[in-house]
Structures are given as C-alpha cells and as structure tokens.
C-alpha positions, 0 to 999 in steps of 0.5 A: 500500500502506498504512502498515498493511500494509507489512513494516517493518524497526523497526531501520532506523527507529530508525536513521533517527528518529537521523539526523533527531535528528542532522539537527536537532541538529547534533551530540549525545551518546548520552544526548541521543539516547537520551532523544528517541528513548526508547530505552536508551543502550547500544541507541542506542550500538550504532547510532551506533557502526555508523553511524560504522564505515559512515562514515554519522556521525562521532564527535567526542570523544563526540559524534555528527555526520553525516559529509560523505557526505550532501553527495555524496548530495545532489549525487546527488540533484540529478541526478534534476533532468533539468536542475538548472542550468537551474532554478537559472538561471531561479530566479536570473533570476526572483529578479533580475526581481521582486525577490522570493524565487523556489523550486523544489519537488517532491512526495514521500512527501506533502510540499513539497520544495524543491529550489532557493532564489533571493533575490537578497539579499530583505529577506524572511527565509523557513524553506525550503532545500534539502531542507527539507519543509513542508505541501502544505495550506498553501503555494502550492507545495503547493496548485498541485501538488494541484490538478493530481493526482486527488482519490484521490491528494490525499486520501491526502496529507491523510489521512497528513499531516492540514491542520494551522493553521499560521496562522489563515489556514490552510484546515483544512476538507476540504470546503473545501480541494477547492473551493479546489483548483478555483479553482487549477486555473481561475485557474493558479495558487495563492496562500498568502495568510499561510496558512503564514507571517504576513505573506508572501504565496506564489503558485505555478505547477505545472510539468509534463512532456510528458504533462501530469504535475506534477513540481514547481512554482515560487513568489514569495514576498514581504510581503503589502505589496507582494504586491497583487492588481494586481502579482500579477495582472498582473507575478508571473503573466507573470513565473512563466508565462516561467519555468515554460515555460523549465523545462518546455522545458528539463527534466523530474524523473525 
C-alpha cells in the first residue's frame, strides 16, 4: 500500500517527528521543539506533557528527555534476533580475526539497520550503532541485501528513499545501480568502495534463512589502505563466508 493511500493518524506523527527531535537532541525545551517541528508551543506542550504522564519522556526542570523505557524496548527488540548472542559472538570473533570493524544489519521500512557493532578497539572511527539507519544505495550492507530481493521490491526502496551522493563515489544512476546489483549477486558479495564514507572501504555478505530469504547481512569495514583487492579477495571473503554460515546455522530474524 502506498504512502498515498494509507489512513494516517497526523497526531501520532507529530508525536513521533518529537521523539526523533528528542532522539537527536538529547534533551530540549518546548520552544526548541516547537520551532523544528513548526508547530505552536502550547500544541507541542500538550504532547510532551502526555508523553511524560505515559512515562514515554521525562521532564527535567523544563526540559524534555526520553525516559529509560526505550532501553527495555530495545532489549525487546533484540529478541526478534532468533539468536542475538550468537551474532554478537561471531561479530566479536570476526572483529578479533581481521582486525577490522565487523556489523550486523537488517532491512526495514527501506533502510540499513544495524543491529550489532564489533571493533575490537579499530583505529577506524565509523557513524553506525545500534539502531542507527543509513542508505541501502550506498553501503555494502545495503547493496548485498538488494541484490538478493526482486527488482519490484528494490525499486520501491529507491523510489521512497531516492540514491542520494553521499560521496562522489556514490552510484546515483538507476540504470546503473541494477547492473551493479548483478555483479553482487555473481561475485557474493558487495563492496562500498568510499561510496558512503571517504576513505573506508565496506564489503558485505547477505545472510539468509532456510528458504533462501535475506534477513540481514554482515560487513568489514576498514581504510581503503589496507582494504586491497588481494586481502579482500582472498582473507575478508573466507573470513565473512565462516561467519555468515555460523549465523545462518545458528539463527534466523523473525
């Protein structure tokens, strides 16, 4: 159903445009909240007040927090993981093993959501955490997830999110992005060579259930230095194909 034809509550979205602002913010006052959310002060106050009587937030000498229940939720979340520890586990081996970041993602609504990080004390400094949404288009995580879904379901992705630049080695180009799709799905894998950060170089392998479906996909990311054609060929792809057999043994995301 398309976003057109969906029976919306506009309260519920505004409430939740107020949570993201929290999110970003970290604490804020009603103005702050009113001006990004360009509504009248006293429509956001009556808001935040119902989100702090639903415990939701937490009002702080006028200024608005998210409350500690997001923290249980997330740990909710997490058991939609078929088996959350045993991707931890892996992560942290692979981590250790290269030397590299190592992550965990799923698609949902359109994005890269990524569920576990492992750095294993890297020198490389990436944005992503847990929870944290980034660009299909633009990451090997991303990239290795379309690649295995039907071209209808990878075009409504693109439509709804676009294929923004986020480097100058982004692939914007439709055309060109389906065919990129069809030397992942020949080769295994996919690489983000600085096509989302400049400077880090991403290669990816989709993890799948019994029946064949992606549920998620697991990457290295390191400098384009030591990222060399020879290392990802032949070290990185051995290392990422051990780690996504043992999840896919071992797991599945519901």
């Amino acid at each position: 159903m398309s976003n057109q034809t969906r029976r919306t509550v506009e309260a519920v979205r505004t409430t939740c445009e107020i949570l993201d602002i929290l999110q970003a913010r970290g604490r804020a006052g009603v103005t702050e909240v009113a001006d990004e959310v360009g509504m009248a002060k006293g429509a956001v106050h009556r808001h935040l007040t119902t989100l702090d009587e639903c415990e939701y937030v937490v009002n702080d000498d006028g200024e608005y927090r998210l409350s500690l229940r997001y923290l249980d939720m997330a740990n909710r979340v997490k058991e939609l993981v078929g088996n959350y520890d045993v991707i931890a586990n892996e992560l942290q081996r692979l981590a250790r093993e290269t030397g590299e970041i190592a992550q965990f993602a799923t698609e949902e609504h359109g994005w890269v959501t990524y569920v576990y990080k492992a750095d294993d004390e890297s020198d490389v400094q990436t944005a992503s955490a847990a929870g944290k949404r980034e660009y299909m288009h633009s990451t090997s995580l991303g990239k290795t997830m379309l690649a295995r879904m039907a071209d209808e379901r990878v075009d409504a992705i693109l439509d709804d999110h676009g294929t923004p630049a986020k480097t100058a080695n982004t692939l914007t180009d439709r055309s060109a992005f389906f065919d990129h799709l069809d030397g992942i799905r020949e080769r295994g894998y996919a690489l983000d060579d600085e096509e989302n950060i400049e400077g880090l170089c991403c290669m990816a392998m989709p993890v799948t259930d019994a029946a064949g479906e992606v549920f998620g996909a697991v990457s290295l990311s390191g400098p384009v230095s030591r990222m060399t054609a020879d290392r990802i060929e032949g070290e990185l792809v051995e290392a990422l194909t051990r780690t996504t057999n043992v999840i896919e043994i071992n797991t599945k995301f519901a």
